[in-house]
C-alpha positions in Angstrom: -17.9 53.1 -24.4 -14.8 52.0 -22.9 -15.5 49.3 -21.5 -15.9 45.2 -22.8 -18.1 42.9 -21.4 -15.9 39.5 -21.1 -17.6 36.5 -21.3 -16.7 32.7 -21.4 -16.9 30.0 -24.2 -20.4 28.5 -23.2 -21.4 32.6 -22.6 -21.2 33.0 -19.1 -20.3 36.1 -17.8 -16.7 36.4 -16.6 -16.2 39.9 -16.1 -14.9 43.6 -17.6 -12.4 44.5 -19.8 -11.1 47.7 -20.8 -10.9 48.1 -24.5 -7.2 47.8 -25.1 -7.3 44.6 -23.3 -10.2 43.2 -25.6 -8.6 44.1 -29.0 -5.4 42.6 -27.9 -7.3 39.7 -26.5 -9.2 39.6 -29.9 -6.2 40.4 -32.4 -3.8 37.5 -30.8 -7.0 34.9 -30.9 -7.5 34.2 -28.0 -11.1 35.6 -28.4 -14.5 36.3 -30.2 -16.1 39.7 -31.1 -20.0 39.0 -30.0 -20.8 42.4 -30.6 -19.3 46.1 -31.5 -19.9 49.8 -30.5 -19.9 52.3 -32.6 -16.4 53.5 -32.1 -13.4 52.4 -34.5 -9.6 52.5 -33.6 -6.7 53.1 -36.1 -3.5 51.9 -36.6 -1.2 52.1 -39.3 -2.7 49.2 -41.3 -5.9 48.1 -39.4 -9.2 49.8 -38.7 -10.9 48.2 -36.0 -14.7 48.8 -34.8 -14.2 48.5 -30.8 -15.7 45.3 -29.1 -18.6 45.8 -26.9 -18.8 42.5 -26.0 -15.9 39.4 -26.7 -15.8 35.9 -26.1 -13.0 33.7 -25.0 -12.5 30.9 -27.3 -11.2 28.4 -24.5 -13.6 27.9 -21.5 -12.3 29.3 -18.4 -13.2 27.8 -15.2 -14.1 29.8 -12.4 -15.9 29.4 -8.9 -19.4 30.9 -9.2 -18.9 32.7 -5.5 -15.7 34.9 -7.0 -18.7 36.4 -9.5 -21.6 36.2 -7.2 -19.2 37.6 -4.3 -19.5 41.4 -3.4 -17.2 43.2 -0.8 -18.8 45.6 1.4 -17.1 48.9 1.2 -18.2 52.2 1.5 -18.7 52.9 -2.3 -20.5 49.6 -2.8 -22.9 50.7 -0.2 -24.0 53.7 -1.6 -24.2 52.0 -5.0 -26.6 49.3 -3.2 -28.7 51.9 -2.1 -28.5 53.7 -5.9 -26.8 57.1 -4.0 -29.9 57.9 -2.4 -30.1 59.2 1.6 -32.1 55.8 2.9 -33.6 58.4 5.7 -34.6 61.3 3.8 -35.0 59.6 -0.1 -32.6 62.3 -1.5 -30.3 61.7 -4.6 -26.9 62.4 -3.5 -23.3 62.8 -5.1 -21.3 59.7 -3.2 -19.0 62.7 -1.4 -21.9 64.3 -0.1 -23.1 60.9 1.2 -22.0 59.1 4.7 -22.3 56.1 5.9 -24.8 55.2 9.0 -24.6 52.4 11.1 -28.7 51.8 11.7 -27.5 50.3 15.3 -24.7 52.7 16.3 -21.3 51.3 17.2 -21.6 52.2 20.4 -24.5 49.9 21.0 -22.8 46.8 19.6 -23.9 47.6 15.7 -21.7 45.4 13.0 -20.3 47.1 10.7 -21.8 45.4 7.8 -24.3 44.7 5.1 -27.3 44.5 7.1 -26.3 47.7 9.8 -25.7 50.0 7.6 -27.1 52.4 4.9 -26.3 55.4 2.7 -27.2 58.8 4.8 -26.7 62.1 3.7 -24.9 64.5 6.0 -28.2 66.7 7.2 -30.0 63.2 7.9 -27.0 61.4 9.6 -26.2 64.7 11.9 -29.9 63.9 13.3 -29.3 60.6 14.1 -26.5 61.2 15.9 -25.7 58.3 17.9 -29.5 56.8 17.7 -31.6 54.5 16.5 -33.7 55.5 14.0 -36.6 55.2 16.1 -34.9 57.1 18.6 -34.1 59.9 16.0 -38.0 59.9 14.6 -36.2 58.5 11.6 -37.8 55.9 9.2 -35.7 54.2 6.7 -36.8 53.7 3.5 -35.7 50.3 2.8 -34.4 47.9 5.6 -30.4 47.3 4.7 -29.1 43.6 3.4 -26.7 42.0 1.8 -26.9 42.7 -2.3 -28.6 39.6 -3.9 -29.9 38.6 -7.0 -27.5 38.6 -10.2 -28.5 42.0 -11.5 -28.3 43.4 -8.5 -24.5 42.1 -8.0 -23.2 43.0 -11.4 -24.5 46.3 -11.4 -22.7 47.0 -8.1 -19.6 44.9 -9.7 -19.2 46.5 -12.8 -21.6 49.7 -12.5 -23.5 50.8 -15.9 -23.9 48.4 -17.7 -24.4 48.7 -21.5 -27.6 48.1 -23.2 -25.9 45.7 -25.7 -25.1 43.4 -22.7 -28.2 42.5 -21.4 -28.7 39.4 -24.2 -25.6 38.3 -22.6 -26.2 38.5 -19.2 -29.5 37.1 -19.3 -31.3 39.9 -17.6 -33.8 42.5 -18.9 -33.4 46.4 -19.1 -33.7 48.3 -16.0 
């Protein structure tokens, strides 16, 4: 595992780390190891189990929206709809996967959270420049905005690591 869950004094979730940062962070003091992987590091005098998850020892203040806040991009759009065609229902890799405005473009469709869902290449050429309805397409799950903490942080920071979940306060998926 190379990455560190970060998380704040009172254990609130800050963010990721990579590992290098989180020894440092934890070797200069200005954090806790909560919890280890398996995997050590060497140096010339120290042996070091790699932190899985760290906490700072001074409370860092942050707005809640900068955590809770998700850009919409391309890639975070296809891992909203978890890399599956929302026409069709297949599993794609994110090159083989577009992405469709519901309303086109043309017809005055945002480009946005709510217009606009992962489509594979075979489904999207039938759609064309159509509704779905127009297209005798039926989407599998209307789009929005990602909600819901779990939701956000496994767009945010992807897998995330069974050790983490005591932290986060969520349950296994």
């Amino acid at each position: 595992m190379d990455r560190v869950l970060v998380i704040n004094s009172d254990y609130t979730f800050l963010g990721v780390s990579c590992w290098q940062d989180a020894i440092s962070a934890v070797y200069t003091g200005k954090a806790i190891v909560e919890a280890e992987s398996d995997r050590e590091v060497h140096s010339v005098s120290l042996t070091m189990k790699v932190p899985s998850v760290i906490r700072l020892r001074k409370y860092v203040r942050i707005l809640y929206e900068r955590i809770t806040f998700v850009s919409y991009t391309k890639h975070n759009v296809h891992l909203r709809d978890l890399f599956v065609c929302q026409y069709c229902g297949k599993k794609c890799e994110s090159r083989k996967l577009t992405v469709d405005h519901v309303l086109p473009e043309s017809r005055g469709g945002l480009t946005n959270w709510e217009n606009c869902v992962s489509a594979c290449t075979a489904c999207n050429l039938v759609k064309d420049n159509r509704t779905p309805q127009e297209a005798k397409l039926k989407l599998i799950r209307q789009p929005r905005k990602p909600h819901g903490f779990a939701e956000i942080l496994r767009i945010k920071i992807g897998e995330i690591h069974s050790s983490w979940y005591r932290y986060l306060g969520i349950t296994e998926e």
